[in-house]
C-alpha positions, 0 to 999 in steps of 0.5 A: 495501505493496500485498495480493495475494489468491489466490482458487484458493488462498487465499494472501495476500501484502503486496507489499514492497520490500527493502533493495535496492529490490527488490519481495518478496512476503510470505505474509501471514494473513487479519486482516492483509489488512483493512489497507494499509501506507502510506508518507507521501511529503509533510507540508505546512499546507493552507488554514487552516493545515490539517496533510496528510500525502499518502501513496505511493499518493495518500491525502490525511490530514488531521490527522495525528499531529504526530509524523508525518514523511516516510518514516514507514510509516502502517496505512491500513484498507482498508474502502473498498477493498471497495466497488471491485469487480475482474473475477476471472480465474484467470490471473496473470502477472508480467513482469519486464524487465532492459533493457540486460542 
C-alpha cells in the first residue's frame, strides 16, 4: 500500500500484501503514484457523536462515507506527502529473515 520510487531508473511499485500475507511489489505508472491505497482498521463516534475511520498507517478521517466498514481499502491522496523532503541515496537494501528455519 505504501509507493516506492526509483529515481536512477524511474520504476515505481506499490508494496502489497498477498494472499498469504506476503509483501509483493507491483510495478505501478507515474498517475497512480500521486495516491496512497489505505486500509481502515477502526471506525468509532468521536465527541460530538463525530464519525472517524482510523486507517492502517495512522490517518485520522472524519466524516467518512457511512458505508465505510473495517477492512475497507480507501484511496488517500498523497499531496501532503510531497512537502517531507527524504535524503536520496543510490543505495537500496532489502533484508529478509526466516527465524528458527
Amino acid at each position: 500500500m505504501d509507493i516506492i520510487e526509483l529515481d536512477k531508473s524511474g520504476d515505481r511499485f506499490r508494496l502489497l500484501f498477498d494472499t498469504k500475507g506476503r509483501f509483493v511489489l507491483v510495478r505501478i505508472k507515474k498517475e497512480e503514484a500521486a495516491f496512497k491505497l489505505c486500509r481502515i482498521t477502526k471506525v468509532y463516534l468521536g465527541v460530538n457523536k463525530v464519525p472517524f475511520a482510523v486507517t492502517h498507517d495512522g490517518r485520522s478521517i472524519r466524516y467518512p462515507d457511512p458505508e465505510a466498514k473495517v477492512r475497507l481499502i480507501v484511496v488517500c491522496v498523497c499531496a501532503l506527502l510531497h512537502l517531507m523532503s527524504m535524503q536520496k541515496i543510490s543505495l537500496c537494501f532489502f533484508a529478509f529473515s526466516r527465524l528458527g528455519q
